[in-house]
N, C-alpha and C positions, 0 to 999 in steps of 0.2 A: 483667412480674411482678417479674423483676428491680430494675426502678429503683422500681415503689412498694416494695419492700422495704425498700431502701438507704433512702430517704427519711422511712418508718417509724422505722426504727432509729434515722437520725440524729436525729430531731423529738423522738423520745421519749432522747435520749441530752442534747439539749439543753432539755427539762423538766426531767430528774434532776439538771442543775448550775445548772439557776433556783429548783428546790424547795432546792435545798442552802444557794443563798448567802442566800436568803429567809431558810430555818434559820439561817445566822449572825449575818445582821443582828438577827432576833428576839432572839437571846440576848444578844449585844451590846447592845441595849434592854433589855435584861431587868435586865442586873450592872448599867446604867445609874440603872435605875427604882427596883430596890433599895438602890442608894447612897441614893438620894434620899428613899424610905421609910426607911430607917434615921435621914438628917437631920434629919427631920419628927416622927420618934419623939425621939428626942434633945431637940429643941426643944421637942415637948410636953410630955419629962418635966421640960424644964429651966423651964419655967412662958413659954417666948415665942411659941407658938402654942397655937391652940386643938387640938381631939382632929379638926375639919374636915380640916387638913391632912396628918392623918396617915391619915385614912380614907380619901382622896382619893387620898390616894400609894400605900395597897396597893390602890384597885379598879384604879387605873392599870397597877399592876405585875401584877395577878392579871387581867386584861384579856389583857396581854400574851404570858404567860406559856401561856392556852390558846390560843394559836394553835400551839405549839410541836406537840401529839398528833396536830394534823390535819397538819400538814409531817411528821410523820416517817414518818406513814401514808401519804400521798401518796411519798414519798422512796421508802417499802418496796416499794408496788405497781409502781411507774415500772419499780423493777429485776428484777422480777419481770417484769414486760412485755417489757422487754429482752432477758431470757433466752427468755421463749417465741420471741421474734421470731427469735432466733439458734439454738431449736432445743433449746435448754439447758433442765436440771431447774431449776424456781424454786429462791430460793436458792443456784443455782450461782454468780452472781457477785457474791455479795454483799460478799465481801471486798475484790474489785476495785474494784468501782464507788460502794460506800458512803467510800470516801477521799474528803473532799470537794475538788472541782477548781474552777478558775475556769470561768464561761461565752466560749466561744468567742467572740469578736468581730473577724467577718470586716473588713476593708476595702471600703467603699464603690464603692471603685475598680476591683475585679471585677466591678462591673456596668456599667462602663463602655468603651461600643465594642461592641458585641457584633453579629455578623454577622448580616445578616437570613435569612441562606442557613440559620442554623444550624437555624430553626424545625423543616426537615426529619428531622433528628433524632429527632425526635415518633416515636412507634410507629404514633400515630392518624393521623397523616398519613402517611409511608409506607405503610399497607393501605390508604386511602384511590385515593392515586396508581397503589398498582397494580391496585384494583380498575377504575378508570376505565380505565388502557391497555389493561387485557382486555375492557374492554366494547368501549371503542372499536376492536379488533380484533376483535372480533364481528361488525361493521359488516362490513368489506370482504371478510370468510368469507361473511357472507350475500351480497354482491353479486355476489361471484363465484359465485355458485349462477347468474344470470342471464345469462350468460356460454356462447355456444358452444363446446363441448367439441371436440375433435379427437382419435380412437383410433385408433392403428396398431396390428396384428393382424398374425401371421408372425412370421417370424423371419429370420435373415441367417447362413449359414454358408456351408463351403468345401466345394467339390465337385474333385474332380480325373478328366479326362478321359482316356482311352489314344488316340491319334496314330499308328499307324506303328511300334509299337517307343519311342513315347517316350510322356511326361506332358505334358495342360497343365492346369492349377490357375487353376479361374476361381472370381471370387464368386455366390454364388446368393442370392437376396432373394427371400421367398415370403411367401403373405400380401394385402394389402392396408390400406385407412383407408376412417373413415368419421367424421361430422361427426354431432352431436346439437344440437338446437336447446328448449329448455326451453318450449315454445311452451303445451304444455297445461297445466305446473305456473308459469307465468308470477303467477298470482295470487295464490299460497300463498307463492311467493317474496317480490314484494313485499310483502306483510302480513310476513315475517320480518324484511324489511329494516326496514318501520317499528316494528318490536316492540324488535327488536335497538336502532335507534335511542330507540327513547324510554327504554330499560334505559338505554344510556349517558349519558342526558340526566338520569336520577335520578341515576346514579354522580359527573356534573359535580357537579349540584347537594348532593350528600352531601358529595363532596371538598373544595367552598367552605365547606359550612357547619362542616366540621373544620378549617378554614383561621381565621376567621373566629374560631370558639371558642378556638384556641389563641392567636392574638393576643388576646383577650380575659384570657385566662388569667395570660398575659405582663405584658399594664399592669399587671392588675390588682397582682401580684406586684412588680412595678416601683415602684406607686406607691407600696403597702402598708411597700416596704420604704425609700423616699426620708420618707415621713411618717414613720415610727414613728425614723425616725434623728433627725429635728428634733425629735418628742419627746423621743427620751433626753437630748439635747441643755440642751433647757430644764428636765428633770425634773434632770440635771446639776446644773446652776446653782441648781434650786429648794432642792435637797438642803445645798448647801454652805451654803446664806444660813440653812438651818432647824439646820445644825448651830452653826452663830454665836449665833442667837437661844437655842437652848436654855441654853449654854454663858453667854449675859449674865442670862439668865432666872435659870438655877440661881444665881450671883454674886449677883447682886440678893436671891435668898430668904436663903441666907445671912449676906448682910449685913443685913439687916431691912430692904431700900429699899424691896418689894416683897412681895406674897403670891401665894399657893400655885398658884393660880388660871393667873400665867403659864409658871408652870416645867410644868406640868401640859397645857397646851396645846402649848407648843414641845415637847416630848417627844412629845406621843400625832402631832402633823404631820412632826416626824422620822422618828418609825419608819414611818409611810403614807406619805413619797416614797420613802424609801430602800427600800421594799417593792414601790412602783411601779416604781422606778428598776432593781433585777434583773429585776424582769419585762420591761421594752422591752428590756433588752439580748439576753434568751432571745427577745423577739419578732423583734428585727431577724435573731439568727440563723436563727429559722423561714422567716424572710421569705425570704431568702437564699435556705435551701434548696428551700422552693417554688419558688423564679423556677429554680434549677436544675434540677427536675424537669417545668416545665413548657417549660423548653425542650428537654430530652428526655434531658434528662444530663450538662448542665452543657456551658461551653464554653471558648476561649480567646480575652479579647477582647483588642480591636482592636490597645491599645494596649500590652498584654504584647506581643504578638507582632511588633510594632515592634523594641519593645528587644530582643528577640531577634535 
């Protein structure tokens, strides 16, 4: 209960700084989109474009512009969620947590080396493991029902004799044994033992199949987070070449080399990578966190512990 908690909080702490930098970027397009509705107006009034390119430049800017109510509505409820999670009246932390922060971006290299031992960790595997030992110590309780019994009966104490004028102090053992043979519950016994045994055989096959699912869990988390790194990667690089082209696009209208058409395009694919581009980085640290909670709470790999 504990780690899906932590994991909660952390998932929904790292929405609240991908909803945030999404907000900045937005706006940042926004001062962008209006310079350029301004330019567009200017030029119209000054007779070197038509009224197209001024129409063009505000549905662009007022496009942009409503994305802003649904981000900050998203922004509001996230910390709202956070505070239920931690227990807090909504709006208690909204002072804190509305500062806008960068998104965390772990290192790669934390998931590298990681002990296979650690899977144990798991909750689900631990009760798994000890439901099966107690099955399988079910087994040898029942067999031992099948088993001749040996009771001694008496007791053992000191008796002291009179002699003559003197004492002698011997041991006395009273009592007897007897032996039991299960001979007539012989049939009820073994049906226990194969009962007992086929319990432990569901317990096996339960314990694999929580074995099985958590290695699943694990790639899955692995892969999720080795892929979406190579995206941010290339959404990286896509971001940088559409901040170039905007920036030659805009020069060009400008100067008159060009119309409105391509300033209006490299703007609207600007602001849709660089909106992509915060999201993979909030994805990768999702991803993160999954693979940590699916290993049962994070660990120490291989190669930290080296350099230690």
């Amino acid at each position: 209960m504990l780690l899906s908690l932590i994991s909660e909080v952390s998932l929904n702490y790292i929405e609240l700084r991908t909803l945030q930098e999404r907000l900045t970027i937005a706006n940042a397009n926004i001062a962008i989109q209006n310079d350029t509705y301004q330019l567009s107006l200017w030029r119209h009034e000054a007779g070197l474009v038509d009224a197209l390119s001024v129409e063009q430049s505000l549905y662009n800017l007022e496009s942009s512009r409503a994305m802003i109510p649904n981000l900050r509505y998203s922004i509001s409820e996230t910390i709202n969620r956070i505070a239920l999670l931690l227990g807090e009246h909504p709006g208690r932390l909204n002072e804190e947590l509305e500062k806008t922060d960068e998104i965390p971006c772990p290192s790669l290299s934390i998931a590298i080396g990681i002990p296979a031992d650690v899977i144990r960790r798991r909750p689900d595997i631990r009760r798994a493991e000890r439901e099966l030992a107690r099955e399988t110590a079910k087994i040898g309780v029942a067999m031992a029902e099948a088993y001749p019994k040996l009771s001694l009966t008496g007791s053992i104490g000191i008796e002291t004799l009179a002699l003559s004028g003197s004492s002698v102090t011997t041991k006395l053992i009273t009592g007897g044994g007897f032996v039991t043979f299960p001979v007539f519950r012989a049939g009820a016994i073994r049906q226990n033992i194969e009962v007992q045994s086929a319990i432990q055989e569901q317990a096996l096959i339960k314990y694999e199949s929580v074995i099985l699912n958590a290695i699943k869990e694990i790639e899955d988390a692995l892969k999720s987070l080795l892929e979406e790194n190579e995206r941010k990667e290339i959404l990286s690089s896509a971001v940088e070449s559409a901040k170039s082209a905007s920036d030659l696009a805009l020069n060009k209208y400008r100067s008159g080399l060009s119309d409105f058409n391509s300033v209006l395009d490299s703007q609207r694919s600007l602001l849709a990578l660089q909106d992509q581009l915060a999201q993979s980085k909030g994805l990768i640290a999702k991803n993160l966190i999954k693979l940590y909670k699916a290993l049962g709470g994070g660990w120490e790999s291989l190669s930290l512990a080296e350099k230690n």
